[in-house]
C-alpha positions as CSV (number, residue, x, y, z in Angstrom):
1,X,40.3,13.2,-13.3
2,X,39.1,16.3,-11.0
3,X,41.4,16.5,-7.6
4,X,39.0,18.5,-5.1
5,X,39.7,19.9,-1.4
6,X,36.4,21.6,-1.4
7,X,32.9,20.5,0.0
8,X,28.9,21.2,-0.3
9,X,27.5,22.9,2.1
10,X,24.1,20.6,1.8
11,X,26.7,17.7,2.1
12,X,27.4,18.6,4.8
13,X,24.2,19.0,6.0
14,X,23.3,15.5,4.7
15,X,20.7,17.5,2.6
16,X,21.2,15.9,-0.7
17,X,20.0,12.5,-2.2
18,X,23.8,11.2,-2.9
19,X,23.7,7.2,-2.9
20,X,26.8,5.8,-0.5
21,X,27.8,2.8,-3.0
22,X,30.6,1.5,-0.3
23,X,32.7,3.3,2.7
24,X,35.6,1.9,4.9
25,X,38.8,2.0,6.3
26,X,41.6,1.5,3.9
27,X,45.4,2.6,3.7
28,X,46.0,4.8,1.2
29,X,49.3,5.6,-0.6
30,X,50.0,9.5,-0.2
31,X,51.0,11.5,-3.4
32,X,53.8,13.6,-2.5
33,X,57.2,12.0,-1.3
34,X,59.0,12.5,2.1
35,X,62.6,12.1,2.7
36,X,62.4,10.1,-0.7
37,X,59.7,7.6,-0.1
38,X,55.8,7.9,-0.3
39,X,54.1,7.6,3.4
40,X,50.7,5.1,3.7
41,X,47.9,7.1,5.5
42,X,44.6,5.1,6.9
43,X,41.7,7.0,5.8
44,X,37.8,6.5,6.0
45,X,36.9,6.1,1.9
46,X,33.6,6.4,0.4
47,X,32.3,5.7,-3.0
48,X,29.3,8.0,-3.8
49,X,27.0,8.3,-7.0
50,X,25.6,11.5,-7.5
51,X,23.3,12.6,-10.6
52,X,25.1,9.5,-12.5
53,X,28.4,11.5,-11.1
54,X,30.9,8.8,-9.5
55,X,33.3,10.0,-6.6
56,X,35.8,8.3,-4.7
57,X,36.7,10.3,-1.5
58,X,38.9,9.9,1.3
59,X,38.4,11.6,5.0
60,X,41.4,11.6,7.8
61,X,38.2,10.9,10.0
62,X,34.9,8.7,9.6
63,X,33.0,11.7,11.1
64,X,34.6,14.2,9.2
65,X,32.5,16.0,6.5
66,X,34.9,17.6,4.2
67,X,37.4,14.7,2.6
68,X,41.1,15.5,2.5
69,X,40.4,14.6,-1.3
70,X,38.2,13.3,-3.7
71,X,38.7,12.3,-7.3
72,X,35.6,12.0,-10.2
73,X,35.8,8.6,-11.6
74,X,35.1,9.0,-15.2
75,X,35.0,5.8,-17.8
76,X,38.9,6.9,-18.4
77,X,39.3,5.4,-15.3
78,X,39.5,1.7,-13.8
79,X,40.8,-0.6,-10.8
80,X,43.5,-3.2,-11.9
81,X,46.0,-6.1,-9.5
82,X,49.3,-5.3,-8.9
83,X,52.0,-6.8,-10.4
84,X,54.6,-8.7,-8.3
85,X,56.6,-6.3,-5.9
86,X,55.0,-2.7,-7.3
87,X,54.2,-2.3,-3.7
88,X,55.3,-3.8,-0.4
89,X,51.7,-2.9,0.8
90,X,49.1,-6.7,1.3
91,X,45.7,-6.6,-0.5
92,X,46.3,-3.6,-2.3
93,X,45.1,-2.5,-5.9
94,X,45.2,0.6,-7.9
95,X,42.8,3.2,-9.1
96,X,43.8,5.1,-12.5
97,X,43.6,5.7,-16.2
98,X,42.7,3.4,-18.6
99,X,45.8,4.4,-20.0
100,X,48.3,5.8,-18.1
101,X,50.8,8.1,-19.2
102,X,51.9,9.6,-16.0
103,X,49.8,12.7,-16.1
104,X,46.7,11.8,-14.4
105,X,47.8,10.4,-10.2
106,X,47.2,6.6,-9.6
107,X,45.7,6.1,-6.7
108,X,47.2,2.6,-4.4
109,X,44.9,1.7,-1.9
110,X,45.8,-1.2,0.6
111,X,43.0,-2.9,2.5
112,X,42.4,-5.0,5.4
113,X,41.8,-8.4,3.6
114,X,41.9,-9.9,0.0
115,X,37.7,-10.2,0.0
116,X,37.7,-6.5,0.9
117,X,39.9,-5.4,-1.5
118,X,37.9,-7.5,-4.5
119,X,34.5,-5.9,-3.0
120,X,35.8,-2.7,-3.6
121,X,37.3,-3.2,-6.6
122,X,34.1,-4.5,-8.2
123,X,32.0,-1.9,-6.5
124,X,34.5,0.8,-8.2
125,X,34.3,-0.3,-11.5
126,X,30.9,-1.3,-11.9
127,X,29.9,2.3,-10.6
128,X,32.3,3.9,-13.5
129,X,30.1,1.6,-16.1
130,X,26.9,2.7,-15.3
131,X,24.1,2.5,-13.0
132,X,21.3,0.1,-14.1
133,X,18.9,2.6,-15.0
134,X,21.5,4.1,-17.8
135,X,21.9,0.5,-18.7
136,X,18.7,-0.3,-19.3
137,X,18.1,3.4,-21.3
138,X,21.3,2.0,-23.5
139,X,20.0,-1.2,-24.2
140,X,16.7,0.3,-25.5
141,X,18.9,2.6,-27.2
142,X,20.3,-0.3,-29.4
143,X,17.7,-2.5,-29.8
144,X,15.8,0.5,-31.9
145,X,18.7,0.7,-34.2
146,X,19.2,-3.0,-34.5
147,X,15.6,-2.5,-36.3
148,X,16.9,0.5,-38.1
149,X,19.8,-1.7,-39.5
150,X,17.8,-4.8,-40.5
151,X,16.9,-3.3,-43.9
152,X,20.3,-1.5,-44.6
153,X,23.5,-3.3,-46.1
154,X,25.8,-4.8,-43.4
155,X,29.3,-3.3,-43.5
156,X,32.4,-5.5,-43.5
157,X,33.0,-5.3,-39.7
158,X,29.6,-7.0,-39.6
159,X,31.4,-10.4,-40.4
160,X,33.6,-10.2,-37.6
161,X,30.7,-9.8,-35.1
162,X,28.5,-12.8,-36.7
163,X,27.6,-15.7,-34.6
164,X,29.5,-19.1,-35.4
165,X,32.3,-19.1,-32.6
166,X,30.6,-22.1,-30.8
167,X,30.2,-24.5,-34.2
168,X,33.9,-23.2,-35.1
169,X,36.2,-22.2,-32.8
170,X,37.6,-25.7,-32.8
171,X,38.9,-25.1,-36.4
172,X,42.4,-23.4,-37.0
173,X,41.5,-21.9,-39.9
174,X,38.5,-20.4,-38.5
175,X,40.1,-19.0,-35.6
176,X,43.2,-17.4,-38.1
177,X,39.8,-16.2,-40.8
178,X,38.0,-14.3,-37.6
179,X,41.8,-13.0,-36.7
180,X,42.5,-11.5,-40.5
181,X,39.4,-10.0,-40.0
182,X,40.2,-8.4,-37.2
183,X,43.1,-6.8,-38.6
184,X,41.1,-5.8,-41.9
185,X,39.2,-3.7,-39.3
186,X,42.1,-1.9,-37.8
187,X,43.0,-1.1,-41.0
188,X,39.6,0.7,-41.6
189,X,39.5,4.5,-42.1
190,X,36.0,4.4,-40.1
191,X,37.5,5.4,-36.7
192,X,36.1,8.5,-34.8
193,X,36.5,10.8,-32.1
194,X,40.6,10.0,-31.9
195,X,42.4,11.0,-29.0
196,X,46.4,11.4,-28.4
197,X,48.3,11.7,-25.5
198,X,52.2,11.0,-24.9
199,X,52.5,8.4,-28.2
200,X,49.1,6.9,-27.6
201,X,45.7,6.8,-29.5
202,X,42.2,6.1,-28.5
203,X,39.8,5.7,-31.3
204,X,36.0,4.3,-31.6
205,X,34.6,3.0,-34.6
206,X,31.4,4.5,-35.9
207,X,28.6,4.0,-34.6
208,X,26.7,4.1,-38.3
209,X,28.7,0.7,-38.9
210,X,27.9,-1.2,-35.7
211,X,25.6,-0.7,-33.1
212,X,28.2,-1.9,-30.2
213,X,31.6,-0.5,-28.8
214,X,34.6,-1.1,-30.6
215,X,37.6,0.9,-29.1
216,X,41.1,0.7,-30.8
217,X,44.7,1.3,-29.0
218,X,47.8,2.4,-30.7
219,X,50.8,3.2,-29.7
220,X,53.6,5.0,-32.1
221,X,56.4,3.5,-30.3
222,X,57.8,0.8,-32.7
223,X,58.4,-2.5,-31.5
224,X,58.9,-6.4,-32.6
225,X,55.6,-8.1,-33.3
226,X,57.5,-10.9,-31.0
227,X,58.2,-8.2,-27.8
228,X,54.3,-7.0,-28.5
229,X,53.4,-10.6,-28.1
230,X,55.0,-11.6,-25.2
231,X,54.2,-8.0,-23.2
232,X,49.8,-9.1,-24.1
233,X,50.5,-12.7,-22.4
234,X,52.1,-11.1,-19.6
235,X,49.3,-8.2,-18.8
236,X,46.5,-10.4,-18.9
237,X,47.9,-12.6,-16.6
238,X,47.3,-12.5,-12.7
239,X,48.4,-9.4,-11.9
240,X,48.7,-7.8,-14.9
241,X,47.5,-4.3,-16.1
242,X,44.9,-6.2,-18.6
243,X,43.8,-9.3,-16.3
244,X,40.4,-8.2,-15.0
245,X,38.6,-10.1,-17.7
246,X,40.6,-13.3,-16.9
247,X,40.4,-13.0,-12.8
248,X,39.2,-16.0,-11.4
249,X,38.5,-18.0,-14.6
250,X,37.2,-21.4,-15.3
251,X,39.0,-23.4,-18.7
252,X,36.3,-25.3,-20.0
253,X,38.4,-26.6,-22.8
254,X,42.1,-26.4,-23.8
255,X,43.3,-26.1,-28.1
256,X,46.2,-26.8,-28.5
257,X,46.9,-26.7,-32.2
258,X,47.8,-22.9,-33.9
259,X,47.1,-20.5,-33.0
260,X,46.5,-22.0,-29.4
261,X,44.4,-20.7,-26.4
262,X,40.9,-22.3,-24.1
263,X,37.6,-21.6,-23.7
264,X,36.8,-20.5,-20.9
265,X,34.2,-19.1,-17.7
266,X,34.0,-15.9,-15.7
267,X,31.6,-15.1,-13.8
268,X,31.3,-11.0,-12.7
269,X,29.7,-10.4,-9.7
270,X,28.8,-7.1,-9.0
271,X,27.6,-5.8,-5.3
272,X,24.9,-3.1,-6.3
273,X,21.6,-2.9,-5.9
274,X,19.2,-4.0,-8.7
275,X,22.3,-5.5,-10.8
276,X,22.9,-9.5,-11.1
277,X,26.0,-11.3,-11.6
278,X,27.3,-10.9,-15.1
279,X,28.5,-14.4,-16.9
280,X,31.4,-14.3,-19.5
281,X,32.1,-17.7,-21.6
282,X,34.3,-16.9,-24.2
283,X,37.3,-18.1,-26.6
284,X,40.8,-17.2,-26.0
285,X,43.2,-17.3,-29.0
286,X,47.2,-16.6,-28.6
287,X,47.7,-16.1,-32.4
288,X,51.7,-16.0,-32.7
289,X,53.6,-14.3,-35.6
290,X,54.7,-17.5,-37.4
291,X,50.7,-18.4,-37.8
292,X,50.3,-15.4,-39.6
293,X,51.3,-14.7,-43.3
294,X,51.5,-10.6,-42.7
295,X,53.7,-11.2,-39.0
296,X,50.5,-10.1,-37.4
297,X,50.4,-11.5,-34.1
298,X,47.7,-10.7,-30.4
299,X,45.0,-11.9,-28.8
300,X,41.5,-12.7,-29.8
301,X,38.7,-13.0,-28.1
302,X,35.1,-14.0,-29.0
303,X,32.1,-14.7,-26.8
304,X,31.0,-18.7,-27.2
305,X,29.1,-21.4,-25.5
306,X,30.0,-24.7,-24.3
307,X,28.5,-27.6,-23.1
308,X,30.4,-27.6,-19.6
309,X,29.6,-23.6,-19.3
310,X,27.3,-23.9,-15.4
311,X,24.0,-22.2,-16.4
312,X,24.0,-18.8,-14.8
């Protein structure tokens, strides 16, 4: 993340064809401490896309023309809930890292109702994941080397990726197959571009072996597969620091039998122009350690259908 005190001059002179995605008033945690405690400031924020460049910048005035400080929101970055009593603040949420490891300032914003807050947290993070035109060029992008791939040899993470959740998901062994298969990929020495900081490792898989994102997380701090477990159902609760794909969800269906979890509904809206509502039905599997030979134990998810998923 960039911290800026400057401005454009043709900013200033409202010279430049910068796209306002959202402005208001919100309250704003400040970043340096006083008498031991971090002062809240109401500022005048705006969200602005610039050449495919996202900025989030805050003004002590809604007239003023150079911000008391801006920060470039890059795909590192994302909103999230707070968990209960990590601020005193109502409606508030947090800009940051991905991944946080301290270096890189979260920013807690606190705003005037619990609508406004989820407008501009889905404004904020559908601006970091593209604007529609990128999103069109990327699809295009794949859909050549989906042909490319038809006449080549699928690789083994091409399993894992096969369609079959909706005729299946209601078998245990299925579920526990499409999970060993996911750990079979971990395990897989094609991982690129890696990227350490403070104990923890972002990796993508190659692109030569699948045509969509696959992002892996690890972390060298050792730690009970039981006390992993439990921390994964915790964050993607409410509130938790992995919830946003669970906010607001619909359970279609409960299983019950090992490894447990629903299927379930979520629909995405996103307030931008020329971009509809995204839908998400998809199964949830808890797979504990004791359903695993190996101790293995997380979450899985796979997109599904269902007949009591609302047609978008």
């Amino acid at each position: 993340g960039l911290y800026l005190k400057t401005t454009n001059m043709a900013a200033a002179l409202g010279e430049t064809d910068d796209e306002v995605l959202r402005e208001g008033w919100a309250v704003k945690e400040s970043g340096a401490k006083f008498m031991g405690q971090h002062n809240w400031r109401k500022r005048w924020f705006r969200l602005v896309l610039s050449e495919s460049v996202v900025t989030m910048s805050y003004y002590k005035s809604k007239t003023d023309t150079i911000p008391a400080g801006s920060v470039r929101l890059d795909k590192t970055y994302c909103t999230r809930e707070l968990e209960a009593g990590e601020k005193s603040k109502p409606n508030c949420f947090a800009v940051g890292q991905l991944i946080d490891n301290g270096a890189i300032r979260t920013y807690f914003i606190s705003c005037e109702t619990e609508d406004d807050k989820n407008e501009w947290m889905a404004v904020i993070d559908t601006a970091i994941e593209g604007v529609p035109e990128k999103a069109e060029k990327r699809r295009l992008t794949v859909a050549v080397k989906k042909k490319q791939q038809k006449s080549k040899s699928r690789s083994s993470l091409g399993i894992l990726f096969e369609k079959g959740a909706a005729e299946n998901y209601h078998s245990s062994q299925w579920r526990l197959e499409q999970w060993e298969q996911v750990c079979k990929v971990i395990q897989s020495t094609a991982w690129k571009s890696p990227d350490t900081k403070n104990g923890v490792s972002v990796s993508r898989f190659s692109f030569k072996e699948q045509d969509i994102v696959v992002l892996k997380i690890d972390g060298i701090a050792k730690a009970p597969p039981e006390v992993v477990f439990t921390y994964l159902q915790r964050a993607t609760r409410c509130g938790g620091k992995l919830d946003y794909a669970f906010r607001n969800e619909k359970i279609l269906e409960e299983i019950e039998d090992d490894p447990p979890g629903c299927v379930f509904q979520r629909e995405f809206p996103v307030p931008l122009p020329r971009i509809s509502a995204r839908y998400l039905c998809a199964l949830r599997s808890w797979v504990p350690p004791h359903c695993t030979p190996d101790g293995s134990c997380g979450l899985l998810v796979l997109s599904t259908t269902h007949p009591r998923e609302p047609a978008p």
